[in-house]
C-alpha positions in Angstrom: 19.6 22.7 -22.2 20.3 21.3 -18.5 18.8 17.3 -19.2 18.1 16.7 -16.0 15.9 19.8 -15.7 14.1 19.0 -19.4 13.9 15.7 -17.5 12.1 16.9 -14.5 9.8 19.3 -16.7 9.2 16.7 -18.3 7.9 14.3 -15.4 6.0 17.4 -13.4 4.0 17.6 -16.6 3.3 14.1 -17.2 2.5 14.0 -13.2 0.8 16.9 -13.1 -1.5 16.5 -16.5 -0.6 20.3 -17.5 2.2 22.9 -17.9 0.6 25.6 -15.7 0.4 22.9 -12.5 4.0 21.3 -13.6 5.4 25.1 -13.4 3.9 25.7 -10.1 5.5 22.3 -8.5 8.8 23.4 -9.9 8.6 26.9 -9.5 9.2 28.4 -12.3 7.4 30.0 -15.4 4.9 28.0 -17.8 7.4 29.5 -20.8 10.2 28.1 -19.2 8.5 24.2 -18.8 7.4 24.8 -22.6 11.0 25.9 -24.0 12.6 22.8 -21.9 10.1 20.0 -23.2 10.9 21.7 -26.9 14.2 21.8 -26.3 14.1 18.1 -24.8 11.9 16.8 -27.5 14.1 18.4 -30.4 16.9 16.5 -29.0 15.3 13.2 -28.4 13.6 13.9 -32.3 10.3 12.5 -30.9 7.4 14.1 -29.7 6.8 13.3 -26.1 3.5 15.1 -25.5 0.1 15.3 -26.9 -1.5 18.5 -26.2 -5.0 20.3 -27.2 -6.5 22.5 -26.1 -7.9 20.5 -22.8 -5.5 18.0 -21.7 -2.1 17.0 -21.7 -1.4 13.3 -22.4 1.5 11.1 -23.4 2.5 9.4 -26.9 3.8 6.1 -27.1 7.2 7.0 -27.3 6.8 9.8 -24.0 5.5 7.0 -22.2 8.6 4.8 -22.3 10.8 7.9 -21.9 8.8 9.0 -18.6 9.3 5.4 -17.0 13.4 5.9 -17.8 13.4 9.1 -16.8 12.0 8.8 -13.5 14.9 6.5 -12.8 17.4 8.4 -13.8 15.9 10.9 -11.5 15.5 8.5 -8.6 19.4 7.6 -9.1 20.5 11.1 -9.2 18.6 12.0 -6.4 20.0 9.0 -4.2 23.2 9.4 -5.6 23.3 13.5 -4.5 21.6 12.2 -1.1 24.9 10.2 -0.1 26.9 12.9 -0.3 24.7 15.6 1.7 25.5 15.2 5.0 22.3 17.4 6.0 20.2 14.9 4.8 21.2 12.5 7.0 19.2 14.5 10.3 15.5 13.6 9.7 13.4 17.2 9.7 9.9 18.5 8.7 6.5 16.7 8.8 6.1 13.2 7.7 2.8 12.0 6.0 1.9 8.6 6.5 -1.0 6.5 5.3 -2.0 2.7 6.7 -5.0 0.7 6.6 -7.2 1.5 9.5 -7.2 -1.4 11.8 -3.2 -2.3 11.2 -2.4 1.5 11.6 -4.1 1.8 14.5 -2.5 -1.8 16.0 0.9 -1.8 14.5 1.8 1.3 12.7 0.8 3.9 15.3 3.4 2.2 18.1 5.9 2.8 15.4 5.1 6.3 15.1 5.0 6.6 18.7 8.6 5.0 19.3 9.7 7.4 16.0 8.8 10.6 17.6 10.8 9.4 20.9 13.4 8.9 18.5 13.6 11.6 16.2 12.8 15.2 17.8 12.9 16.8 14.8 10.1 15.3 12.9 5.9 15.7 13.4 4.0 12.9 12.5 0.7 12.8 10.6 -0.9 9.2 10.4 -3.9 9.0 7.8 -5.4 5.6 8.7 -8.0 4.9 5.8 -8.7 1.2 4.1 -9.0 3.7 0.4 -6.0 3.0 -1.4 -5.0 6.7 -2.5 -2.8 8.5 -4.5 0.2 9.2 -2.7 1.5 12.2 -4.7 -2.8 13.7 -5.4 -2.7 13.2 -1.4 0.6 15.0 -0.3 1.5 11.2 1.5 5.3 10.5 2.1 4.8 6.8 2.8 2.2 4.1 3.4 1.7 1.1 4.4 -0.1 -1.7 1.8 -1.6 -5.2 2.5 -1.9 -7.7 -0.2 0.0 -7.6 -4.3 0.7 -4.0 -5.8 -0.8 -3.4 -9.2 2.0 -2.0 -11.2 2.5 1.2 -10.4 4.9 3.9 -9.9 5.6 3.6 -6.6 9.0 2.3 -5.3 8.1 -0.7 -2.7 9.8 -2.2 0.6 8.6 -5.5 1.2 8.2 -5.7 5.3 6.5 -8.4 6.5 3.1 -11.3 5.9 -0.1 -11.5 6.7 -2.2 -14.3 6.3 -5.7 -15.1 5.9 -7.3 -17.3 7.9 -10.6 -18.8 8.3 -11.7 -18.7 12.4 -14.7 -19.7 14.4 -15.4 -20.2 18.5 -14.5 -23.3 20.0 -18.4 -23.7 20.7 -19.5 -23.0 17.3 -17.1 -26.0 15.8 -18.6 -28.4 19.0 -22.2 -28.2 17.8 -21.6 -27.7 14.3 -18.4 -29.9 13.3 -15.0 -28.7 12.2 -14.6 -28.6 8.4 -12.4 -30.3 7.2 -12.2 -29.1 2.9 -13.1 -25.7 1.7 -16.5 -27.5 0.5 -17.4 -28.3 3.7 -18.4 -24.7 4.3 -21.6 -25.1 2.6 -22.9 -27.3 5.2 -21.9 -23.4 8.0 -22.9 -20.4 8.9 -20.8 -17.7 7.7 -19.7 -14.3 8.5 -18.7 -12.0 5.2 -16.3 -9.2 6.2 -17.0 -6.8 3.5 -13.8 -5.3 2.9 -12.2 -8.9 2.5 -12.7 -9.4 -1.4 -15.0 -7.7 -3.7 -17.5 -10.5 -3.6 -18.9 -13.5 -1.6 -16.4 -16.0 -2.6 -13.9 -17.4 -0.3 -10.9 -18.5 -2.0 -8.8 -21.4 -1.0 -6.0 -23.9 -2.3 -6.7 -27.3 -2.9 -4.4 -29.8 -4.4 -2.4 -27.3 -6.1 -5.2 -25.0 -7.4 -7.3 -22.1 -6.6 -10.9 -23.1 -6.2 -13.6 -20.6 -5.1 -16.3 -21.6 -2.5 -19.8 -19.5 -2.8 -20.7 -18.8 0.6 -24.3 -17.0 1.4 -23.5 -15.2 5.0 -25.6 -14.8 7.5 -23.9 -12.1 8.9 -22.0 -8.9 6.7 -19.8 -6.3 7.8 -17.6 -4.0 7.0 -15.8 -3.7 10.1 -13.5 -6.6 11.1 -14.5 -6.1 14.8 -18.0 -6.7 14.3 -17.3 -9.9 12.2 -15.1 -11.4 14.9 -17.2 -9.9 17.8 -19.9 -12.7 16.0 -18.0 -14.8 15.7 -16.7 -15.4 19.2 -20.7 -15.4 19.9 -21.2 -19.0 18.2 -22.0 -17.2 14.9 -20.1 -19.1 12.5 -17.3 -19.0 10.5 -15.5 -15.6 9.6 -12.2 -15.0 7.0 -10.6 -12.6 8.2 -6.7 -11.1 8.0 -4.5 -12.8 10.5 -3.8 -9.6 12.8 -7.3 -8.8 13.1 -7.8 -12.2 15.2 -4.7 -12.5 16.8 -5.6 -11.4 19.9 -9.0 -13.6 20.2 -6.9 -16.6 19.4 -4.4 -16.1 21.9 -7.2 -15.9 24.4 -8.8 -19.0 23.0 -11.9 -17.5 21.9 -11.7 -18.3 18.5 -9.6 -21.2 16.5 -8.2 -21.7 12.9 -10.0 -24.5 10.8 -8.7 -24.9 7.0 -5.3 -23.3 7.7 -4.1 -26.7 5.0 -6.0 -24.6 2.4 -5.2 -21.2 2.5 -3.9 -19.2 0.3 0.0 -17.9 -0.2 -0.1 -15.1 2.6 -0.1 -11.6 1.1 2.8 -9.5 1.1 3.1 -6.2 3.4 5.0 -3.5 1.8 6.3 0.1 2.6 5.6 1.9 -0.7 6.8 6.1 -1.7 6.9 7.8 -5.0 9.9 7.7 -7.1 9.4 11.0 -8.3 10.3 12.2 -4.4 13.3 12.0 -2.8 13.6 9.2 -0.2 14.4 11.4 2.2 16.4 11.0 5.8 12.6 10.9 7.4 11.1 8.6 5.6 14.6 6.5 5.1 14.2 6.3 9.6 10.8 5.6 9.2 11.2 2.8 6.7 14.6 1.3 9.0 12.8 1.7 12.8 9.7 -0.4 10.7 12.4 -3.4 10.4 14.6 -2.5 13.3 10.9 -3.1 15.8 8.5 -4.9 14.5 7.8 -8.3 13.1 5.0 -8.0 10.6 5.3 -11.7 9.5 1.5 -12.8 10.4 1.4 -16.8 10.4 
């Protein structure tokens, strides 16, 4: 038995939920997957999958071998990747994901200056604010705003962004500037939606989290609309740095409670460990931090 082919049985199953699927991925036949997980589990002398007659699912002890093995994999693959010297000329289609208003701002001039750059490479941004399954979704590489649950996913930390709470320059003359998060109870407020799963507005006040309640006037799910409102004397909006950036540049709108915010979230690059990082999305990933500057602040 070839381990590192058990190995990658073993992980198309796991990935794939089923020996028929994990055969297809790796092209070969469903007897073949099901002698090398026997062979692999004889050896190991532990049983690595649950099956019935529906599903396929991990036991304790396949669990802890999948996370090992998919290293192993990652460092052979890497390891066989410095030594190909085809690899090292970018080809085929790249898939890339980003969350809609960023893509379209900041990712898609980096797509644009990659395709100048690499002739040999198609492009296919996804911009969506869904957070999807890379591998169920065929995506090579996305781009994530804000802490990463634990996950598979291998992760390139970029850049910043911070949140900020903004309002118009004639809003804060006829209402006041606030001065503490508590202050906002005596405002107007602006809820962007796809901010935080709920009304709160989280802040950082003497070395704690505190949540302020806030009852909006205004809700949307679309940044622009929130800051459109905003520059209209509507009130106070949180929003994500970038989205404001150019309104506060042009004076529109101004930061108020920038003492109490939040660590900035982290942006990060993230691909599947159980793929290759291959020579197009190793240049994608390297023009990122050769051009941009995604430190928000």
């Amino acid at each position: 038995m070839d381990r590192l082919d058990a190995m990658q049985a073993f992980v198309a199953v796991a990935d794939q939920q089923g020996f028929a699927p994990a055969a297809r991925k790796l092209g070969v036949s469903p007897s073949a997957v099901t002698r090398l997980i026997a062979a692999l589990e004889e050896r190991l002398g532990a049983r690595l999958l649950q099956r019935t007659t529906r599903q396929v699912t991990l036991t304790d002890a396949g669990a802890r071998y999948l996370e090992r093995a998919r290293r192993i994999l990652s460092d052979v693959e890497e390891a066989e990747d410095a030594v190909e010297g085809e690899r090292t000329r970018p080809e085929g289609r790249l898939v890339i994901s980003a969350p809609v208003g960023f893509g379209r701002l900041h990712v898609s001039p980096v797509v644009t200056a990659y395709l100048k750059r690499y002739g040999g490479v198609g492009v296919d941004l996804r911009l969506s604010d869904r957070t999807i399954n890379l591998v169920e979704d065929g995506v090579d590489v996305a781009v994530r705003i804000g802490h990463l649950p634990d996950s598979t996913l291998v992760a390139r930390h970029v850049g910043e962004m911070r949140r900020i709470v903004v309002a118009s320059p004639g809003y804060l003359k006829a209402r006041g500037e606030p001065r503490r998060p508590a202050d906002i109870a005596d405002h107007d407020t602006i809820q962007f939606g796809a901010m935080a799963a709920g009304p709160d507005w989280r802040f950082v006040e003497d070395g704690r989290e505190i949540r302020i309640a806030s009852t909006p006037r205004f809700a949307s799910n679309s940044s622009d609309a929130a800051i459109q409102y905003a520059e209209q004397d509507g009130g106070l909006t949180r929003v994500m740095a970038y989205q404001a950036a150019e309104s506060l540049k042009a004076g529109r709108l101004q930061i108020v409670l920038a003492a109490f915010e939040e660590p900035a979230m982290p942006i990060h690059i993230v691909y599947p460990t159980t793929r290759l990082l291959s020579a197009k999305v190793r240049t994608f990933i390297d023009l990122v931090t050769e051009i941009t500057d995604w430190h928000f602040g």
